[in-house]
C-alpha positions in Angstrom: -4.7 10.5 3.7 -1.9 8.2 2.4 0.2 10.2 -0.2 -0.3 7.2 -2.4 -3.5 7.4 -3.1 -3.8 11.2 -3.3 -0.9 10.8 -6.0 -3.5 8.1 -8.0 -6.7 10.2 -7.6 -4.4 13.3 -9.1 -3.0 11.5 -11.9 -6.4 9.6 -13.1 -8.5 13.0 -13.0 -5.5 14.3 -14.9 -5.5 11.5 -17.3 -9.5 11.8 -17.6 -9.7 15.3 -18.5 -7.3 15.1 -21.4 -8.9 11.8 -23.0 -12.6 12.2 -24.6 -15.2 9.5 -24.5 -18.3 8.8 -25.6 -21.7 8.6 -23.7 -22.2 6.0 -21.3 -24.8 3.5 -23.0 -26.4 0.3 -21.0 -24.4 -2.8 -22.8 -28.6 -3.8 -23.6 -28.3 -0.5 -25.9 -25.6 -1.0 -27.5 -24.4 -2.8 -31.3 -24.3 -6.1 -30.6 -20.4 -5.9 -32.7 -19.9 -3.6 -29.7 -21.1 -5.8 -26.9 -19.0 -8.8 -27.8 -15.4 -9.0 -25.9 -12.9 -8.1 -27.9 -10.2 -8.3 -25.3 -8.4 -11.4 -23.5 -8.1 -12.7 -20.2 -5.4 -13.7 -17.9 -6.6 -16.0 -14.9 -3.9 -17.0 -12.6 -4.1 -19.2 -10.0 -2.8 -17.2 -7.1 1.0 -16.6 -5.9 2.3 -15.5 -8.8 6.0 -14.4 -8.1 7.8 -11.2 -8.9 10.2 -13.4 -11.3 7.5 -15.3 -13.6 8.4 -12.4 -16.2 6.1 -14.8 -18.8 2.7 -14.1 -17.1 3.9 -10.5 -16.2 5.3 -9.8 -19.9 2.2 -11.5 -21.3 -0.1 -9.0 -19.3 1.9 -6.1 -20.7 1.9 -7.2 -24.3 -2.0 -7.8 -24.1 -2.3 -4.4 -22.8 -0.6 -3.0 -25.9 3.2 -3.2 -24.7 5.8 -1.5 -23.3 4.5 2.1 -22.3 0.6 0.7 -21.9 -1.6 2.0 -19.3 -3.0 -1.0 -16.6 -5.1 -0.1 -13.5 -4.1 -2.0 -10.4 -7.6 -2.7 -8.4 -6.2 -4.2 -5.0 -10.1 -4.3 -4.1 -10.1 -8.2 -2.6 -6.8 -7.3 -0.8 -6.8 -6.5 3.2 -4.1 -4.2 3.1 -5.0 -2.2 -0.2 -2.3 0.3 -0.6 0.4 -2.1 -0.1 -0.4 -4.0 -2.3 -1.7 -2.0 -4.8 1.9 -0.1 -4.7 3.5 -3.3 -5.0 1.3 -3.7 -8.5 2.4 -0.9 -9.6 5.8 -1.0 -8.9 6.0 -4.8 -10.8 4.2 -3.3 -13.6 6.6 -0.9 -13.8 9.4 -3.1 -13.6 8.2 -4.9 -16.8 7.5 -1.8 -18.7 3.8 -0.6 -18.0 2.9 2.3 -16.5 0.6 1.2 -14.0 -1.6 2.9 -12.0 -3.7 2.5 -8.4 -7.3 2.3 -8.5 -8.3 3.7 -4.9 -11.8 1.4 -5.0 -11.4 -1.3 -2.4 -13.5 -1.8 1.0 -10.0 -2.3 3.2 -8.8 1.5 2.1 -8.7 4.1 4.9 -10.2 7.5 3.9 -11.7 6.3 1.4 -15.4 6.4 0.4 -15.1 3.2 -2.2 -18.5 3.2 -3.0 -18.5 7.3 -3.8 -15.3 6.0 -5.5 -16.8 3.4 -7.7 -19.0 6.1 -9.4 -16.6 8.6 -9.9 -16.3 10.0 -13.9 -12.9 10.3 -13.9 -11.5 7.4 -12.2 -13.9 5.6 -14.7 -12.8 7.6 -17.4 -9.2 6.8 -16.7 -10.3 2.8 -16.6 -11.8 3.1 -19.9 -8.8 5.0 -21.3 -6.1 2.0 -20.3 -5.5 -0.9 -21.7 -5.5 -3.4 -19.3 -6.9 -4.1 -15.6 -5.3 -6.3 -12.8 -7.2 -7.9 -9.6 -4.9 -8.4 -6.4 -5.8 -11.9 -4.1 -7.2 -12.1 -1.3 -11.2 -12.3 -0.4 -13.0 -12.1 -3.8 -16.0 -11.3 -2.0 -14.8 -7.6 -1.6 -14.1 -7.3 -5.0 -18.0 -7.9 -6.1 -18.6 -5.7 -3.6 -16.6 -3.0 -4.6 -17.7 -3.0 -8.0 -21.2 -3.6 -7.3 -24.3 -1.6 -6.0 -26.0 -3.2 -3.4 -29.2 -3.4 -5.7 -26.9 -5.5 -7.6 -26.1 -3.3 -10.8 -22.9 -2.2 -12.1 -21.1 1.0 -10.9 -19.3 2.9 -13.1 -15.9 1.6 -12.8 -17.7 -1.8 -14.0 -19.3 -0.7 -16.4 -15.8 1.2 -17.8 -13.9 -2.1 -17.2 -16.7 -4.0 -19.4 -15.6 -1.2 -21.7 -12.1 -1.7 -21.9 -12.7 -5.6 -22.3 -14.9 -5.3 -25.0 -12.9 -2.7 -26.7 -9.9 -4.6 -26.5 -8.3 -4.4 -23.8 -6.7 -7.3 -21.2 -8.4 -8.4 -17.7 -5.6 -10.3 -15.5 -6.6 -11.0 -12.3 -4.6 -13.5 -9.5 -6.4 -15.6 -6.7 -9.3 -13.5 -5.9 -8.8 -11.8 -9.0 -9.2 -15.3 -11.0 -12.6 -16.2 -8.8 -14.5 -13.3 -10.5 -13.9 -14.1 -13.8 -16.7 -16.3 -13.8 -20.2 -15.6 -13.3 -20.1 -18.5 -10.5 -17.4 -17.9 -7.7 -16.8 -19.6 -4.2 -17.5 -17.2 -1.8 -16.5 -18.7 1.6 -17.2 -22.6 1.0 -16.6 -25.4 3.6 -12.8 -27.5 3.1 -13.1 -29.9 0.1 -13.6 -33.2 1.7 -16.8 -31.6 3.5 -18.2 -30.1 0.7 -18.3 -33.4 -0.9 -20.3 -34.7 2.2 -22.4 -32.1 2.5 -22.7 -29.8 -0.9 -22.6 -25.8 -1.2 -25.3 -23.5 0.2 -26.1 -20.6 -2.2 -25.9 -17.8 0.8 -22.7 -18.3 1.6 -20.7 -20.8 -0.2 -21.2 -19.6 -3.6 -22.0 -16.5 -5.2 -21.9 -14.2 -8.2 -19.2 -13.2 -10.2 -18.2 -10.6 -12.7 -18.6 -13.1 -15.5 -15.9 -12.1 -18.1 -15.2 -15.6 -19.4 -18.8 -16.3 -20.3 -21.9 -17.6 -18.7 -20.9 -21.5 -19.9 -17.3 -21.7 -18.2 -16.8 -22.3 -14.0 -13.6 -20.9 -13.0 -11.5 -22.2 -9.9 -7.9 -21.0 -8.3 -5.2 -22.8 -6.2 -6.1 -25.8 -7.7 -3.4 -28.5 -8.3 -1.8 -27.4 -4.8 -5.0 -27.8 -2.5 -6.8 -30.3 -4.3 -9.4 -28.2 -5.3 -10.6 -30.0 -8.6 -13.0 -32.1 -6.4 -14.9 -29.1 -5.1 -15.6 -27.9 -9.0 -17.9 -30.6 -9.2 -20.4 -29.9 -6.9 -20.2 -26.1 -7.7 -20.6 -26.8 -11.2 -23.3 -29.4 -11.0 -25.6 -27.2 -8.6 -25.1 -24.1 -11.0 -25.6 -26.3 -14.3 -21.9 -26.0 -15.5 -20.7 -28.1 -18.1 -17.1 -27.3 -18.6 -14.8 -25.5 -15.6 -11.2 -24.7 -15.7 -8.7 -24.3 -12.7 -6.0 -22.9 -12.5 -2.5 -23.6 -10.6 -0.2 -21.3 -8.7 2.0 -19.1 -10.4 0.3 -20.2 -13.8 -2.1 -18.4 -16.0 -4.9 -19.3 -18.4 -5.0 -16.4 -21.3 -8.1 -16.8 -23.1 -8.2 -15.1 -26.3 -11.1 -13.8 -27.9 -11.4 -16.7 -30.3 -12.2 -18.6 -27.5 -8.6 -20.6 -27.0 -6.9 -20.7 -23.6 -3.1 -21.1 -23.6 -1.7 -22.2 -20.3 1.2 -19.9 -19.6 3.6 -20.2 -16.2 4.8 -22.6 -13.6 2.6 -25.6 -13.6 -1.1 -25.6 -15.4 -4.5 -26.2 -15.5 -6.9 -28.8 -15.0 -10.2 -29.2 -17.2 -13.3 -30.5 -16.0 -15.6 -31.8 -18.4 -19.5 -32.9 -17.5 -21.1 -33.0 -20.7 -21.6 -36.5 -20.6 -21.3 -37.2 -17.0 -24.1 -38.8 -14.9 -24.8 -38.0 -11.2 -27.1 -39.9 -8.8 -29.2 -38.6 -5.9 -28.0 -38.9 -2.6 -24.5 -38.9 -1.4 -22.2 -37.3 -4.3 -21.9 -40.1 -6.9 -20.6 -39.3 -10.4 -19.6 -40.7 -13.5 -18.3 -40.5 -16.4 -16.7 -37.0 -15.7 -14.2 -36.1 -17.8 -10.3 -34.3 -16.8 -7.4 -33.0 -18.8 -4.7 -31.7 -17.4 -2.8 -28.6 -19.8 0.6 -28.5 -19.1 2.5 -25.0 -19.5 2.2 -24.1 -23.5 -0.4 -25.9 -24.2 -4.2 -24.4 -25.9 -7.8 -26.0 -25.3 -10.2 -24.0 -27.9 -13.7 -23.3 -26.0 -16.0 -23.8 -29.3 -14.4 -26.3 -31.0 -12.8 -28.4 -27.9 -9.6 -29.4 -30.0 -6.7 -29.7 -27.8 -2.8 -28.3 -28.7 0.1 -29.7 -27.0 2.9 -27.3 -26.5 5.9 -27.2 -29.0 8.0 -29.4 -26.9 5.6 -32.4 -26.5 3.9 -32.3 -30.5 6.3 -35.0 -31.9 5.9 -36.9 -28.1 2.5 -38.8 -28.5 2.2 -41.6 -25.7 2.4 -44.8 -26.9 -0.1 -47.3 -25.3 1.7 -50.0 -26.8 4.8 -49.5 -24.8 4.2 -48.1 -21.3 6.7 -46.8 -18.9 4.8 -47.6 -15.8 3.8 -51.3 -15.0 2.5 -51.3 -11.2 -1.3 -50.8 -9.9 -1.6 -47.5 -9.4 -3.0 -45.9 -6.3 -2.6 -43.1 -3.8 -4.3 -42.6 -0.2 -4.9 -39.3 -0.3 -6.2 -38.2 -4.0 -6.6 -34.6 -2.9 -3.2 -34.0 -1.9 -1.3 -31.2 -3.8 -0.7 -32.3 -7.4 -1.7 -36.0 -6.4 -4.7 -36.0 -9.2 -2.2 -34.7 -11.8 1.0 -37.3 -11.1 -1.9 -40.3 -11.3 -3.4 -39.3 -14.4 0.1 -39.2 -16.2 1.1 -42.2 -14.8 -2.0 -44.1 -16.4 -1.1 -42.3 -19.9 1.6 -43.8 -19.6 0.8 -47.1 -18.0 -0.5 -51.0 -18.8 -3.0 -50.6 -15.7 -6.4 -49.8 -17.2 -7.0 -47.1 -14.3 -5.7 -45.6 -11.5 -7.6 -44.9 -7.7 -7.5 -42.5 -5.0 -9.5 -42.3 -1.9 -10.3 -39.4 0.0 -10.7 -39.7 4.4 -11.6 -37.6 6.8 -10.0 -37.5 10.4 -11.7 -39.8 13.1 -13.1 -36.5 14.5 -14.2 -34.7 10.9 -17.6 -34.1 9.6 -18.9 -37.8 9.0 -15.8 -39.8 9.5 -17.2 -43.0 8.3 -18.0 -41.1 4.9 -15.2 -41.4 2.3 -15.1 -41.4 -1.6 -13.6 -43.3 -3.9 -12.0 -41.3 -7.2 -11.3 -44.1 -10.1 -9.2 -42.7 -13.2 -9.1 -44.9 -16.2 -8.4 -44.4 -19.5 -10.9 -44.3 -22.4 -10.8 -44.4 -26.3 -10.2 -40.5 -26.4 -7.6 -40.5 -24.1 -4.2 -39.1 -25.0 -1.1 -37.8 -23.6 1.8 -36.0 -24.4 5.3 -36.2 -22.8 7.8 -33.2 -23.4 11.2 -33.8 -25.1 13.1 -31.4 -22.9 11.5 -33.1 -19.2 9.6 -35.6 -17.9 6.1 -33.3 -18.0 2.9 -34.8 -19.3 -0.3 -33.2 -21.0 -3.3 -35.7 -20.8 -6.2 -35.1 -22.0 -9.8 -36.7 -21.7 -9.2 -39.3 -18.9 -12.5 -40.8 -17.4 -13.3 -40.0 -13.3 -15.7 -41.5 -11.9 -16.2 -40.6 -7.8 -18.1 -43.0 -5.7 -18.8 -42.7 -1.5 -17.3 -45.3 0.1 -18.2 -46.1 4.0 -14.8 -45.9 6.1 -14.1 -48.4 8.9 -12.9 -47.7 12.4 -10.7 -47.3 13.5 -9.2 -47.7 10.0 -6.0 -49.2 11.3 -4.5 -51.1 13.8 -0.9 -51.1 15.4 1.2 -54.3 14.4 
């Protein structure tokens, strides 16, 4: 057996026999003060570098700071060790001390499931102050974690703990999916789920839920177009609000409810409480996005929006726009594409802005497009920061129409 895993099993049963807990009670049986998270999140949106020391420092400090305890669950990953020493070692590097939870499908001899229910790796769990889920196939996570009847093991159930007592859940990629209690599982490309919707089998399945039951939460967003694939999730599951996430950029959702956007790009939030969808072919409107730039807080209960500290005093001014040219773009699910139109319109005397969205002559239903028309309403603002050219905007209007495509869509001159 790899030495690095024997040295984690040693150290957590050592760690577990010195620490006392109390009883294991169902979360039905307990205080309801003791069921309600007291802890924060950190959802990142997949590749998070070794440098970004604010999402890394920001995991530490949640987890008490310098010296605090974090168990590394590389469970979605396909090489589990490595990256699970990797973890560790960054956690290290930033002042944790960090330690490898051997419970992941991928590890060689390794019984995870005997694993999962083992008292002292749970103990140790409930003991740390923070937890942190590798990428990679989010899938292997649930299953990790869960029985197959469905119920928690014990290193869930010590995790829920941890998050209720306090303590910090980070998780990257895969490790953002399961934050929700909706996660893709292995969906279709974007376009084609448009076209043809999710199937609950396959496409979508159950998270671990830490954010809430009333939040849908999506990775990789801005960088594979991914908002348009939120919809449709959200709208077969009964979602109202969803949040994703960019690369190398957190979410940290306190317990009060607020998310501050934290790293190298930032998040995009889809609104549908006043959106209206009509049978058929995927036809919305009135759907509502805002995209939170790094620094800047969205408050889940009371929906007030923060700019960050460097864009406060830089309110858009409708009366005097920057941008003066229709605005349009070919291919609205290209990466970032949906962001640099919505700040352009902020900032723009065009009423709205449109993207369209084609498949290749030899996709699923090539003659089956979709139109994406931004425009701006009464509620919409936007913010541009005094130390770059970076937008917040917040509350633009989407509405997302099929379109029939003609072939062959061009001709040479």
């Amino acid at each position: 057996m790899v030495q690095f895993v024997v040295r984690a099993l040693l150290a957590l049963a050592l760690l577990a026999s010195n620490w006392c807990f109390a009883a294991e009670r169902p979360a039905a049986e307990r205080p309801a003060a003791e069921v309600q998270p007291k802890g924060s999140l950190v959802i990142i949106g997949g590749a998070l570098r070794a440098d970004n020391a604010a999402v890394w420092e920001r995991i530490v400090q949640l987890a008490g700071g310098k010296g605090a305890r974090i168990a590394v669950f590389a469970s979605a990953s396909a090489n589990p060790e490595r990256a699970g020493k990797f973890l560790v070692d960054r956690f290290s590097h930033y002042g944790a001390k960090a330690f490898f939870v051997p419970v992941a499908v991928r590890l060689s001899g390794t019984d995870y499931a005997a694993a999962a229910e083992d008292p002292a790796l749970a103990g140790a769990v409930r003991a740390a102050g923070g937890a942190y889920f590798a990428g990679g196939d989010q899938g292997r996570i649930t299953r990790a974690l869960r029985r197959p009847d469905g119920s928690n093991t014990r290193i869930l159930d010590a995790l829920w703990d941890m998050y209720r007592r306090g303590g910090v859940i980070a998780g990257s990629s895969a490790g953002a999916a399961i934050m929700s209690s909706t996660m893709f599982g292995y969906p279709k490309p974007v376009l084609a789920t448009l076209k043809l919707g999710l199937a609950d089998d396959t496409e979508i399945a159950p998270g671990l839920g830490f954010i809430g039951e009333d939040v849908f939460v999506d990775q990789h967003l801005l960088v594979r177009g991914r908002f348009a694939r939120m919809l449709p999730a959200m709208l077969k599951k009964g979602y109202k609000i969803g949040l994703g996430i960019d690369e190398n950029t957190a979410m940290v959702v306190a317990p009060t409810r607020e998310v501050e956007v934290v790293g190298y790009r930032g998040a995009l939030l889809v609104d549908l409480s006043q959106a209206q969808f009509k049978d058929g072919l995927f036809n919305v409107s009135n759907a509502r996005l805002s995209y939170l730039d790094n620094g800047d807080r969205f408050n889940l209960v009371t929906g007030a929006f923060t700019p960050s500290r460097d864009k406060a005093d830089g309110r858009v001014d409708p009366g005097h726009p920057y941008y003066r040219e229709p605005l349009f773009s070919a291919d609205i699910l290209g990466n970032s594409t949906v962001v640099d139109l919505m700040a352009k319109l902020i900032d723009s005397d065009q009423p709205e802005a449109i993207g369209l969205s084609l498949d290749s002559p030899n996709g699923v239903q090539p003659d089956l497009g979709f139109e994406f028309r931004l425009s701006r309403t009464a509620d919409s603002v936007g913010y541009l920061s005094a130390l770059s050219e970076a937008y917040s905007v917040y509350n633009v209007r989407l509405d997302i129409r099929p379109i029939v495509v003609q072939r062959p869509l061009y001709q040479y001159k």
